[in-house]
MDTraj code that builds the backbone (N, CA, C; nanometers):
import mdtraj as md
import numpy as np

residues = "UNK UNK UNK UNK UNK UNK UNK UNK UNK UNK UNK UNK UNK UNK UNK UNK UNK UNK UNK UNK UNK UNK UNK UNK UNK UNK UNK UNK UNK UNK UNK UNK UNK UNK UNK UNK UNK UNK UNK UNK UNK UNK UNK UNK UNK UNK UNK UNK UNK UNK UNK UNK UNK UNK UNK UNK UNK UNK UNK UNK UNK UNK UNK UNK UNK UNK UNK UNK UNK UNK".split()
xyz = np.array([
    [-8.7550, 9.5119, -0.0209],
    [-8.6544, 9.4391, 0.0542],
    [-8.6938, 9.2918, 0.0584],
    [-8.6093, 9.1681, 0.0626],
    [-8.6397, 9.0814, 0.0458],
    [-8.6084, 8.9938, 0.1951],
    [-8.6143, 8.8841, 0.2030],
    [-8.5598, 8.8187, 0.3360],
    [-8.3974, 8.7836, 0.2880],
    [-8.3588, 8.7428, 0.2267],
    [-8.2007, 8.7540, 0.2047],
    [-8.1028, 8.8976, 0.2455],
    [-8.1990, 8.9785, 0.2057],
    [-8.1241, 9.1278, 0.2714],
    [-8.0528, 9.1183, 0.4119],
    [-8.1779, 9.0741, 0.4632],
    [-8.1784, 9.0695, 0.6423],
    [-8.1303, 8.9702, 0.6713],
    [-8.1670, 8.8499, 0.6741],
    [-8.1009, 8.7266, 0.7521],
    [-7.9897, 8.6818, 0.7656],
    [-7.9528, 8.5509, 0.8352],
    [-7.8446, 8.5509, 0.8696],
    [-7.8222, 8.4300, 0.8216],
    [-7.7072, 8.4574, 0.7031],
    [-7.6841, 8.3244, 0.6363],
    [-7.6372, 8.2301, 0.6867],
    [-7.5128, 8.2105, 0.8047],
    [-7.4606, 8.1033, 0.8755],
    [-7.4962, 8.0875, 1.0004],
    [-7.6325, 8.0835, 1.0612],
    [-7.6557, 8.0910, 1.2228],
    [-7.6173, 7.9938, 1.2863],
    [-7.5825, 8.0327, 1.4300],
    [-7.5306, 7.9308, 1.5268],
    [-7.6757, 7.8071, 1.5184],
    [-7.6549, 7.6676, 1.4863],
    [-7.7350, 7.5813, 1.4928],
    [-7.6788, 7.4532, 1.6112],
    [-7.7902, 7.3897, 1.6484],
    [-7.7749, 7.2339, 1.7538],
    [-7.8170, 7.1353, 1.6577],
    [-7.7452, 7.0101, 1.7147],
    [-7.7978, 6.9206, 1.6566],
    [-7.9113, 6.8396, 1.7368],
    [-7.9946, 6.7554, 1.7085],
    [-8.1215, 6.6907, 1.7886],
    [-8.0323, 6.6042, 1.9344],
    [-7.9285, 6.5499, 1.8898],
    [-7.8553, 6.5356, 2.0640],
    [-7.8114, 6.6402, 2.1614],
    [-7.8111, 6.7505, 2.1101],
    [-7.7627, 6.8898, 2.2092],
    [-7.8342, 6.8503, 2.3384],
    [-7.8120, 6.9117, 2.4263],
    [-7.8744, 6.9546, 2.5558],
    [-7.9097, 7.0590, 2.5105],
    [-8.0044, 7.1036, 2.6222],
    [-8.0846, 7.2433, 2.6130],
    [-8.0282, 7.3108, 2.6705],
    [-7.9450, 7.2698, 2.7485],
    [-7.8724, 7.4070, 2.8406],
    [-7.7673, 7.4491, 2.6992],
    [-7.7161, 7.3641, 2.5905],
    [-7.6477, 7.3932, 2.4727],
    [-7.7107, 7.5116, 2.3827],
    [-7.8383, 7.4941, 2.3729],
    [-7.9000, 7.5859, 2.3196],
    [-7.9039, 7.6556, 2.3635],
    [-7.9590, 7.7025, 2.4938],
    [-8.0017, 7.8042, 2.5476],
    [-7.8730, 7.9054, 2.5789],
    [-7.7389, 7.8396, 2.6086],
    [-7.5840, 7.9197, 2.6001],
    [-7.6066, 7.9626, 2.4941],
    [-7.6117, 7.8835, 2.3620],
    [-7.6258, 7.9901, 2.2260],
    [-7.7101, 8.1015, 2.1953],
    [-7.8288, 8.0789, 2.2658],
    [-7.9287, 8.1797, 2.2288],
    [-7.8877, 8.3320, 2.2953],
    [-7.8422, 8.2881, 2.4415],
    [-7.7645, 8.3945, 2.5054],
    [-7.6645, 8.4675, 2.4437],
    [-7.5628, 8.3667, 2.3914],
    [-7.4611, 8.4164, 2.3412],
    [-7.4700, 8.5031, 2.1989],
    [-7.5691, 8.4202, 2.1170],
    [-7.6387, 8.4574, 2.0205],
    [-7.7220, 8.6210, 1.9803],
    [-7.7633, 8.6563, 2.1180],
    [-7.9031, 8.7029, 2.1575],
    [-7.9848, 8.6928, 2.0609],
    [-8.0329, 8.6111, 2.0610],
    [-8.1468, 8.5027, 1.9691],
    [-8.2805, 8.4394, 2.0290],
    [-8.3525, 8.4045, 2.0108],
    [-8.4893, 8.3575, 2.0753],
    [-8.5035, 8.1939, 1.9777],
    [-8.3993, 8.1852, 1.8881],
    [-8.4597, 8.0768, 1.8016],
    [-8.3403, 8.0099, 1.7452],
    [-8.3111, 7.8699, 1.7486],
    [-8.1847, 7.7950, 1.7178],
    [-8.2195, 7.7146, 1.6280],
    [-8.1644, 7.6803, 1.5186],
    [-8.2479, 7.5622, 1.4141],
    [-8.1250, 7.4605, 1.4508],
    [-8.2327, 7.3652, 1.4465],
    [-8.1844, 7.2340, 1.4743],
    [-8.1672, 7.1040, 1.2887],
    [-8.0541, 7.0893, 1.3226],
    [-8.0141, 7.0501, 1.1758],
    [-8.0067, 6.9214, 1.2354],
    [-7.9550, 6.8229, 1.1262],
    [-7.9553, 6.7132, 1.1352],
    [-7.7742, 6.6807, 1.1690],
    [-7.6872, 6.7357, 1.1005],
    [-7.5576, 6.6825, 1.1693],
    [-7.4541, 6.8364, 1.1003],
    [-7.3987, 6.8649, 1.1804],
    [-7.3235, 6.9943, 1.1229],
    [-7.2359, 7.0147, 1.0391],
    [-7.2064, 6.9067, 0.9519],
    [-7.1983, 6.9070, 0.8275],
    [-7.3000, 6.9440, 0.7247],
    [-7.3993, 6.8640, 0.7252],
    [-7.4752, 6.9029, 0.5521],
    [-7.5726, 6.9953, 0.5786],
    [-7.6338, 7.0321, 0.7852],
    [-7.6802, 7.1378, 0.7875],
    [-7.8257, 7.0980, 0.7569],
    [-7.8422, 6.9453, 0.7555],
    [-8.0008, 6.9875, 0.6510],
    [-8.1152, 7.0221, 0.8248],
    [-8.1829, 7.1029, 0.7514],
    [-8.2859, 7.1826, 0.8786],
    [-8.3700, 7.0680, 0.8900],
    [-8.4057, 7.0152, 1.0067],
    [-8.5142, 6.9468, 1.0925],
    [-8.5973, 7.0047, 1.1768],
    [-8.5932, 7.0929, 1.2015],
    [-8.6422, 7.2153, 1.3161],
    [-8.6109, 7.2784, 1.3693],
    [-8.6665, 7.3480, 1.4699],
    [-8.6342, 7.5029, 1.5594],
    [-8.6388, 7.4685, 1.7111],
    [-8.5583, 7.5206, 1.7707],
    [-8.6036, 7.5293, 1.9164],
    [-8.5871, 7.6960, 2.0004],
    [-8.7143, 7.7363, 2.0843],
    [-8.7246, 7.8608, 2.0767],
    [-8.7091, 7.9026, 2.2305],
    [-8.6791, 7.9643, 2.2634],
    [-8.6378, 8.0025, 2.4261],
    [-8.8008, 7.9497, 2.4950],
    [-8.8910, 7.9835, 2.4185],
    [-9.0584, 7.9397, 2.5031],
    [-9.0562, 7.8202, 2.4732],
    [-8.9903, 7.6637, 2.4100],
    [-9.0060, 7.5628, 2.4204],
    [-8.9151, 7.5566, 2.5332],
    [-8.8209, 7.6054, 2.5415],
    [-8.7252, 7.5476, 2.7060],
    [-8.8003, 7.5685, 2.7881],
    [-8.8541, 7.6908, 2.7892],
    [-8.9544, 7.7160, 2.9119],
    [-9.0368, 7.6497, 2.9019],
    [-9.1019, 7.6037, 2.8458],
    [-9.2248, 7.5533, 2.8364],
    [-9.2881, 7.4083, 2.8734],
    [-9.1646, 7.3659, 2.7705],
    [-9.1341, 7.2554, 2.7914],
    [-9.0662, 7.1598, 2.8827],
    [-8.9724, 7.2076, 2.9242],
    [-8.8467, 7.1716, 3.0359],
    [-8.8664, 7.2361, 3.1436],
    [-8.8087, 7.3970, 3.1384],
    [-8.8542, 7.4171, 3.2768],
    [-9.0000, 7.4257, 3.3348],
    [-9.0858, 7.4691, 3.2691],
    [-9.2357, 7.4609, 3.3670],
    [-9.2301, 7.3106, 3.4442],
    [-9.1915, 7.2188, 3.3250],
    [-9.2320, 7.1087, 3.3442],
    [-9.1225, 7.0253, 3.4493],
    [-9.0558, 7.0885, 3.4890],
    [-8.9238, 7.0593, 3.6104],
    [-8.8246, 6.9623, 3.5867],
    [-8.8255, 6.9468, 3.4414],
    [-8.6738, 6.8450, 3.4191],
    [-8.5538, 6.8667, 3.4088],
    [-8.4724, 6.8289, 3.4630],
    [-8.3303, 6.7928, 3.4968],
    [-8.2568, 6.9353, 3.3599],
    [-8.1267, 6.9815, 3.4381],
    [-8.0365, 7.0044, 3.3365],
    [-8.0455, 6.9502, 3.1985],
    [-8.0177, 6.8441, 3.2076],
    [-7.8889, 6.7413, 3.1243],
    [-8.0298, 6.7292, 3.0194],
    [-8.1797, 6.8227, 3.0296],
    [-8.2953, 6.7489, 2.9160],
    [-8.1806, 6.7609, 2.7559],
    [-8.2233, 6.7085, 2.6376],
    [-8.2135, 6.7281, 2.5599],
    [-8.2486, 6.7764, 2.4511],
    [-8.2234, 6.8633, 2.3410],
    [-8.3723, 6.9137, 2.2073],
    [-8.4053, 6.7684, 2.1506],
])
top = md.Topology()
chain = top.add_chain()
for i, resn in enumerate(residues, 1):
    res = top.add_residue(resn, chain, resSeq=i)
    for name in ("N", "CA", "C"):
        top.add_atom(name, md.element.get_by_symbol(name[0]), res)
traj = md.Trajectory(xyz[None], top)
């Protein structure tokens, strides 16, 4: 079996201005643990990930506002 079998060719993605509460609706909605963060939702190109333990981790432990951003 290969990884193309399994994955998911069009996943819900954010862009680096999202809010995190943006992500984190998707991940819910998603039921997902992991959102890739593209550069603009057109060309899609991947810049990174954001993972339900960076919100936590990052944002909420750390007590910032709603409105943080990825």
């Amino acid at each position: 079996m290969k990884a193309s079998d399994i994955m998911t060719s069009m996943p819900a993605v954010v862009t680096p201005a999202a809010k995190l509460f943006e992500a984190a609706e998707i991940m819910k909605y998603e039921e997902v643990g992991c959102i890739p963060v593209v550069s603009d939702t057109v060309s899609r190109r991947l810049v990174g990930v954001i993972t339900d333990r960076d919100i936590s981790v990052r944002c909420t432990a750390r007590r910032h506002s709603v409105g943080c951003e990825v």
